[in-house]
KOLLOGU-923482 format. One line per field, with one value per residue (C-alpha): residue number from 1; residue in three letters; chain; x, y, z. Coordinates in steps of 0.1 Angstrom, whole numbers, always signed. Example, Ala and Ser with C-alpha at 12.3 -4.5 7.8 and 13.67 -1.06 7.14 Angstrom:
KOLLOGU-923482
resi = 1	2
resn = ALA	SER
chain = A	A
X = +123	+137
Y = -45	-11
Z = +78	+71
end
This chain:
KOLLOGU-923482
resi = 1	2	3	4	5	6	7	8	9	10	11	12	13	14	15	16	17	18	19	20	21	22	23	24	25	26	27	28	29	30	31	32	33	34	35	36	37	38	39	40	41	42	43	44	45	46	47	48	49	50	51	52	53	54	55	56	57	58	59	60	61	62	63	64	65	66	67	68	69	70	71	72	73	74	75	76	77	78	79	80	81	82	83	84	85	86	87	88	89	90	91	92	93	94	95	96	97	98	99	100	101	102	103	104	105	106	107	108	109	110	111	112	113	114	115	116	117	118	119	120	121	122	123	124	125	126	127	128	129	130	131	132	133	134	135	136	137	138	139	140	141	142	143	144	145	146	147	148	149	150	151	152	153	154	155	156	157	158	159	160	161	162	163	164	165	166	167	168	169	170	171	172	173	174	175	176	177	178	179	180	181	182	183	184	185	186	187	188	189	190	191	192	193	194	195	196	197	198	199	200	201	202	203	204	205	206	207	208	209	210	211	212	213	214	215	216	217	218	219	220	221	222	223	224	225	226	227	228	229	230	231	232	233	234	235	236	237	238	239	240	241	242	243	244	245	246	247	248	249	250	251	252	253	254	255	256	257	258	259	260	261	262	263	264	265	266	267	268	269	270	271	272	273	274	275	276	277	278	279	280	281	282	283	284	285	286	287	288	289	290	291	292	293	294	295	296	297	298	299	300	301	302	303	304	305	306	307	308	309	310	311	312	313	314	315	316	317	318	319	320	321	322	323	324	325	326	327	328	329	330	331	332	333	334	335	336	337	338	339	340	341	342	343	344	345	346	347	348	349	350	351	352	353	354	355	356	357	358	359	360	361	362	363	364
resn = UNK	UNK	UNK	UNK	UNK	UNK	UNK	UNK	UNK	UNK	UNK	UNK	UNK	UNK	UNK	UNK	UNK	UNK	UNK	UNK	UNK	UNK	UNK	UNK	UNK	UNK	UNK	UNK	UNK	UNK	UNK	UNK	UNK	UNK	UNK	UNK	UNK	UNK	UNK	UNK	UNK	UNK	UNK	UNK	UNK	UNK	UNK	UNK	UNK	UNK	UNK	UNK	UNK	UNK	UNK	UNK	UNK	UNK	UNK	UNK	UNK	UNK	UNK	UNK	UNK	UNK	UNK	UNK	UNK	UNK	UNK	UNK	UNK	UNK	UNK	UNK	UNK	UNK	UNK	UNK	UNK	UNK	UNK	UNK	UNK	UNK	UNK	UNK	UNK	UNK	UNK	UNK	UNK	UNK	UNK	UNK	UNK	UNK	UNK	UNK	UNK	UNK	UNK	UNK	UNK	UNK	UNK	UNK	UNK	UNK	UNK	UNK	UNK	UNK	UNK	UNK	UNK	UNK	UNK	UNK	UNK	UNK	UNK	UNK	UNK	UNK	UNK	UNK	UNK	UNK	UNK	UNK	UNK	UNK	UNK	UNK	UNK	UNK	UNK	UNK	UNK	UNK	UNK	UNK	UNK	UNK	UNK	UNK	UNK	UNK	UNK	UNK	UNK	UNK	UNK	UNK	UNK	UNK	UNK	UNK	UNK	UNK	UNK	UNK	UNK	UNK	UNK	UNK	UNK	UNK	UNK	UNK	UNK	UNK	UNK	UNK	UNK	UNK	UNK	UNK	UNK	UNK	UNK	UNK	UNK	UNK	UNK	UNK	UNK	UNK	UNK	UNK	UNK	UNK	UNK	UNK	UNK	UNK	UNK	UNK	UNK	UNK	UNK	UNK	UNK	UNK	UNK	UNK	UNK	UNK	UNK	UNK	UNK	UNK	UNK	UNK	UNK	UNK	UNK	UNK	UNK	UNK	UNK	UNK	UNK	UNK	UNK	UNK	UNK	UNK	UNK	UNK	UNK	UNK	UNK	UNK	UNK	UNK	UNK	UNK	UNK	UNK	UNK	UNK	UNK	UNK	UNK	UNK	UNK	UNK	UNK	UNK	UNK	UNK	UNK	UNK	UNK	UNK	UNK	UNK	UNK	UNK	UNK	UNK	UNK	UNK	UNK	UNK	UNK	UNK	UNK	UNK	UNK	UNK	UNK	UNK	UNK	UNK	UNK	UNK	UNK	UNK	UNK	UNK	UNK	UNK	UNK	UNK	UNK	UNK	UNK	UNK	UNK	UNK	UNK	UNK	UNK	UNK	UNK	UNK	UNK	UNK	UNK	UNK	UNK	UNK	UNK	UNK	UNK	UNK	UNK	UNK	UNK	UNK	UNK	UNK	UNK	UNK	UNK	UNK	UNK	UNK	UNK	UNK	UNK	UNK	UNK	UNK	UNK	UNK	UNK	UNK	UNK	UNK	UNK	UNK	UNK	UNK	UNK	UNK	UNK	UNK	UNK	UNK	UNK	UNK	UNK	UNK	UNK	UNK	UNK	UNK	UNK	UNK	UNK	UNK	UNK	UNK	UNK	UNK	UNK	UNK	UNK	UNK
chain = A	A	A	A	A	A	A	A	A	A	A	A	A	A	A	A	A	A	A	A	A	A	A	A	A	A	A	A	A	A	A	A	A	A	A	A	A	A	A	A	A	A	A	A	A	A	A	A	A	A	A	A	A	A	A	A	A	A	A	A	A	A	A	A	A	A	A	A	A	A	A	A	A	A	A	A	A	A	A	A	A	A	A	A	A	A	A	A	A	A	A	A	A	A	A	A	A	A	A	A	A	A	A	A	A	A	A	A	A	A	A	A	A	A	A	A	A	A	A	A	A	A	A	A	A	A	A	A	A	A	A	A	A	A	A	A	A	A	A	A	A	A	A	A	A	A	A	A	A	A	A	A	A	A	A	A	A	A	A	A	A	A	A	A	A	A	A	A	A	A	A	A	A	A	A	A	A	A	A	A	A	A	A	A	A	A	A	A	A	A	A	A	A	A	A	A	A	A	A	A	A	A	A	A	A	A	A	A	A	A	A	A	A	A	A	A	A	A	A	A	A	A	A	A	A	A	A	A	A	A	A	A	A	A	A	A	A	A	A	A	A	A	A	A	A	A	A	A	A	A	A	A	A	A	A	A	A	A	A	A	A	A	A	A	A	A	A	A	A	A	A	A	A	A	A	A	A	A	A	A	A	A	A	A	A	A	A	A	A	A	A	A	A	A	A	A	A	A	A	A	A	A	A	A	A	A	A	A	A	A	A	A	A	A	A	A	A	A	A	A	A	A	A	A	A	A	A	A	A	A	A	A	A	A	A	A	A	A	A	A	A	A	A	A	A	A	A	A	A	A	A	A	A	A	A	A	A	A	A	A	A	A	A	A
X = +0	+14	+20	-19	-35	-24	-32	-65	-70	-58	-84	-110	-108	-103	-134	-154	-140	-152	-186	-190	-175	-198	-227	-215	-195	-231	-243	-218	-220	-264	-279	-303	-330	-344	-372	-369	-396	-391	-415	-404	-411	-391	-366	-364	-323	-308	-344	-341	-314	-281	-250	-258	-292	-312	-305	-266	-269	-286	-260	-231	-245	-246	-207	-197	-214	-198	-239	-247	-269	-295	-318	-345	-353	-391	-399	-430	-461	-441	-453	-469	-483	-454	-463	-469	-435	-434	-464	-449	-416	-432	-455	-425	-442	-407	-377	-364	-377	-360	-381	-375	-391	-411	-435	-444	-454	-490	-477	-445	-445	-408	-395	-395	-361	-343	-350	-343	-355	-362	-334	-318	-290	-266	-258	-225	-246	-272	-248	-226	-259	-273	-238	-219	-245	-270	-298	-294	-297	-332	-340	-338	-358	-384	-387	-382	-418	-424	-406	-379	-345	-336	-303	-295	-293	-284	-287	-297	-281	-293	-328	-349	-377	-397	-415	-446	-473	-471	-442	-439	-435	-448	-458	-497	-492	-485	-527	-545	-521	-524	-481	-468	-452	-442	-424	-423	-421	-457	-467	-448	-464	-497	-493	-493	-525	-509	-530	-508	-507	-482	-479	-456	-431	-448	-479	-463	-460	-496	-510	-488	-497	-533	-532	-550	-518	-505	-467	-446	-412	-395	-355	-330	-320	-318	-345	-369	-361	-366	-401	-405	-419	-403	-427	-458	-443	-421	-407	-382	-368	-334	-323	-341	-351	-373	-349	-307	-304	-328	-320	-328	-341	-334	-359	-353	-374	-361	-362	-348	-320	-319	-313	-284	-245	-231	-205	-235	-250	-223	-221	-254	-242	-211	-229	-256	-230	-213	-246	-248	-222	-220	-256	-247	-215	-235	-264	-232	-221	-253	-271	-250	-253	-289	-295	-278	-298	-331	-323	-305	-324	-359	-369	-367	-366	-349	-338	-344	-373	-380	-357	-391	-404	-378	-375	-414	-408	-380	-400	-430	-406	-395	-427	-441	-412	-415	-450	-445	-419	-448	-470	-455	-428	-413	-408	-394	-368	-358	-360	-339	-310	-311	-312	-284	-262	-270	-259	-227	-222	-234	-209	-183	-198	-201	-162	-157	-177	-198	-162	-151	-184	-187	-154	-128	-144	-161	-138	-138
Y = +0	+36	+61	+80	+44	+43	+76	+70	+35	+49	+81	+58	+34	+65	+73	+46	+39	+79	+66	+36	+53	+80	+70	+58	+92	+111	+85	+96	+130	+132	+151	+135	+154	+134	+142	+122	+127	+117	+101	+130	+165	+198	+203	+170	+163	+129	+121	+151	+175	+177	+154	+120	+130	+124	+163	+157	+128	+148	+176	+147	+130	+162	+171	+135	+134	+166	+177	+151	+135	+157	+149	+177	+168	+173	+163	+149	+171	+193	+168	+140	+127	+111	+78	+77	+73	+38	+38	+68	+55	+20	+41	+61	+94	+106	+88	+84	+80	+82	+65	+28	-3	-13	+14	-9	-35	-41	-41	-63	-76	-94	-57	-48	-70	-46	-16	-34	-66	-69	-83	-82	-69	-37	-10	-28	-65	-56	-37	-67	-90	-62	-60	-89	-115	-117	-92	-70	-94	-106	-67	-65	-98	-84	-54	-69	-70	-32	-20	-7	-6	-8	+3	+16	+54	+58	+42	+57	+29	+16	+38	+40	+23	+53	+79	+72	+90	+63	+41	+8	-16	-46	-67	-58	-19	-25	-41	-13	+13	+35	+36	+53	+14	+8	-22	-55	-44	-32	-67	-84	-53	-62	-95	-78	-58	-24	-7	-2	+31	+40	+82	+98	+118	+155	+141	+119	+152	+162	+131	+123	+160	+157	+119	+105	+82	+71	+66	+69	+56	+76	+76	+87	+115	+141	+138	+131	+162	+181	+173	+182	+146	+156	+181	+152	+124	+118	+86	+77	+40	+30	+9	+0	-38	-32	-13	-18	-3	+17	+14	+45	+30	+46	+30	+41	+35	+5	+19	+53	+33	+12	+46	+54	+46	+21	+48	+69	+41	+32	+70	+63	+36	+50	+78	+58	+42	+71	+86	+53	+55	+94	+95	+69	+88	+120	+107	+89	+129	+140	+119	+119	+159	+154	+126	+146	+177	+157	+140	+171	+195	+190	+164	+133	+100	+70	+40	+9	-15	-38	-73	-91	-71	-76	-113	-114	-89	-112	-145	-129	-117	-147	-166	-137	-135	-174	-172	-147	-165	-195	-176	-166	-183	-150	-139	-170	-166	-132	-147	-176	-156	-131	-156	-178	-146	-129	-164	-163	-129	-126	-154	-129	-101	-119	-124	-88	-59	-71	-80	-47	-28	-48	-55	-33	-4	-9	+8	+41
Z = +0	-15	+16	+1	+4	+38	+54	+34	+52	+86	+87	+74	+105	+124	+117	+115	+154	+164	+150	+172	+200	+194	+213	+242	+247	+243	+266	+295	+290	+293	+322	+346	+360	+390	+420	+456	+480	+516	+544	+573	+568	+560	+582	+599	+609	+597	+578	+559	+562	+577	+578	+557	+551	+519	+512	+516	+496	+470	+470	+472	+445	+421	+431	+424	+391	+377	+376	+353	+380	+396	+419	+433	+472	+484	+521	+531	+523	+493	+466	+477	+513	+537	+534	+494	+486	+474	+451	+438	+428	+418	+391	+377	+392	+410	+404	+441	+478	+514	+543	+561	+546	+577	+563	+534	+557	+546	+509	+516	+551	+547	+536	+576	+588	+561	+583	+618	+636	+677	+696	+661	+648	+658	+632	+623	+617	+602	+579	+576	+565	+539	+523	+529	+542	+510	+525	+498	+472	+491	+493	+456	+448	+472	+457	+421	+411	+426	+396	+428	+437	+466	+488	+525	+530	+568	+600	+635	+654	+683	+695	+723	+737	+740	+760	+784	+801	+833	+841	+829	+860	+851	+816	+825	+823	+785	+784	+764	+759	+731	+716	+682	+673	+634	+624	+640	+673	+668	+661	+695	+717	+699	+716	+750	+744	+732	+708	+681	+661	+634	+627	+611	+629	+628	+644	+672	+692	+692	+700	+729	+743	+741	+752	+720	+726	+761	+745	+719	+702	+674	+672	+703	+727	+701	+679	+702	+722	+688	+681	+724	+728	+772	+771	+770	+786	+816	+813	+788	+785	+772	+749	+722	+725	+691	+670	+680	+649	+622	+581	+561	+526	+493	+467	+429	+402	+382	+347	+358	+376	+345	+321	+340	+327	+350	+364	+379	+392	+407	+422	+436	+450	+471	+475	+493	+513	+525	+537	+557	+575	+579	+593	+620	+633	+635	+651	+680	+680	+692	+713	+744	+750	+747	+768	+797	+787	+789	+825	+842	+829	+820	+844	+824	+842	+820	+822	+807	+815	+845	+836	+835	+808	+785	+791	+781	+750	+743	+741	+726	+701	+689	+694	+665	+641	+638	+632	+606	+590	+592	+576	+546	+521	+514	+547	+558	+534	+544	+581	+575	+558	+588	+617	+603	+597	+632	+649	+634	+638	+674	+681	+672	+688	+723	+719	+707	+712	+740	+759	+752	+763	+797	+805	+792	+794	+827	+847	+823
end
């Protein structure tokens, strides 16, 4: 081939090659425009704004992207009702939601271990199952048919039992109270005669105050004093039997997730992740100031329950997640994958951090 043939030949496959590459350049430079709505109203720290919240994840998600990814926050009430989130991802209305998975209970009862389960796991197993253990691979099936996505956004850690009108002395004071309960600890106090009410988190308040509700549970120390939850109730009990930990849920609609390159997915992703683990360590940063606020300063009297209540919440507990499992083929798959990881890893924990916490540490 003469030196002309060559160059000729060489441009050629030049451009033939900027031809095929083409589209998948104009692929990784288009612009998303997305909308997430949220199941806690404006304002709201760790649910809506603040360090790891769905608002930081928005903004981290736009920096990470170069812009390429946007996504427009709305809190509860600013385009659809707080607990319409998961309809409205599922029908392609917004592309993104922020809540916790036990609220889709009546639509997807096995979707509540991804959020937290009773004498379950702490923040770092419940992590360790999601990502490591197959629990998001079950999330996903789960949601499959939903047309969702599903991923964890934050974590509270471990939470509090929750704030009462009268103290709790005895097994029988639970018979007809009236308690803000979502998840599956609703179900085991259902057992004991609570009348079990699930509000969302701007209404818990109001209820408690006027005594349409004899008790509450919403997150920990700082929240909690937030919405002024010491201001109708008197009694707060530590720790959490019902949630040691608390999974924010990011749910994106499939074909949106499915429109996206694989590199902003996997921005999403990390993202996602971050938020998780940010969230947690604020939520550790704040808690402890306002737990001494609440007890020195504004008459709150905690401390956790009686030993006999929690040995009956404990049985009943297990007594009710077996009979959901029971009940239900897909929920006894979830439960079986979470019960076989949380033996192994509570083996480890017993001969790590629950050393640590009573024995090391003990003198501190």
């Amino acid at each position: 081939m003469d030196r002309r043939g060559f160059l000729g030949a060489g441009l050629a496959g030049t451009a033939a090659a900027a031809t095929l590459a083409a589209p998948h350049v104009a692929r990784a430079q288009e612009t998303f425009n997305w909308k997430m709505t949220n199941a806690y109203g404006p304002g709201a720290p760790f649910y809506v704004t603040g360090p790891g919240s769905p608002t930081y994840f928005c903004e981290l998600v736009g920096k990470m992207s170069s812009g390429r990814l946007n996504i427009q926050h709305f809190a509860a009430g600013e385009l659809i009702p707080a607990l319409e989130g998961f309809d409205a991802v599922s029908a392609g209305t917004v592309e993104m939601n922020a809540a916790n998975s036990y609220f889709w209970a009546g639509k997807v009862p096995a979707a509540q271990f991804f959020t937290c389960v009773p004498f379950g796991l702490n923040f770092q197993g419940q992590n360790a199952w999601i990502y490591h253990g197959g629990g998001l691979q079950l999330w996903e099936e789960l949601y499959d048919p939903f047309n969702l996505v599903p991923m964890p956004l934050g974590n509270t850690g471990v939470q509090m039992s929750g704030w009462f009108r009268k103290p709790i002395e005895k097994v029988e004071d639970f018979k007809g109270l009236k308690m803000r309960i979502p998840g599956l600890a609703g179900k085991v106090y259902a057992q004991l005669g609570v009348d079990v009410k699930l509000l969302p988190g701007g209404e818990i308040f109001p209820a408690l105050e006027r005594g349409v509700i004899d008790a509450a549970e919403f997150v920990g120390p700082y929240q909690d004093r937030r919405l002024g939850l010491q201001k109708a109730a008197r009694y707060y009990y530590t720790t959490g039997w019902h949630e040691p930990n608390n999974v924010t849920e990011l749910i994106v609609n499939k074909a949106a997730w499915n429109s996206l390159p694989d590199d902003l997915k996997e921005i999403v992703r990390a993202a996602a992740a971050a938020c998780n683990v940010i969230s947690h360590t604020w939520c550790e940063a704040t808690n402890g100031e306002a737990m001494a606020d609440l007890v020195q300063n504004q008459g709150v009297i905690a401390g956790p329950y009686p030993t006999p209540v929690v040995d009956k919440l404990r049985e009943v507990t297990a007594t009710t997640l077996q009979q959901l499992a029971d009940s239900d083929p897909k929920i006894k798959k979830v439960y079986d994958s979470f019960t076989a990881f949380a033996d192994k890893h509570n083996q480890w924990a017993g001969l790590s951090e629950a050393v640590y916490q009573t024995q090391i540490r003990r003198g501190s």
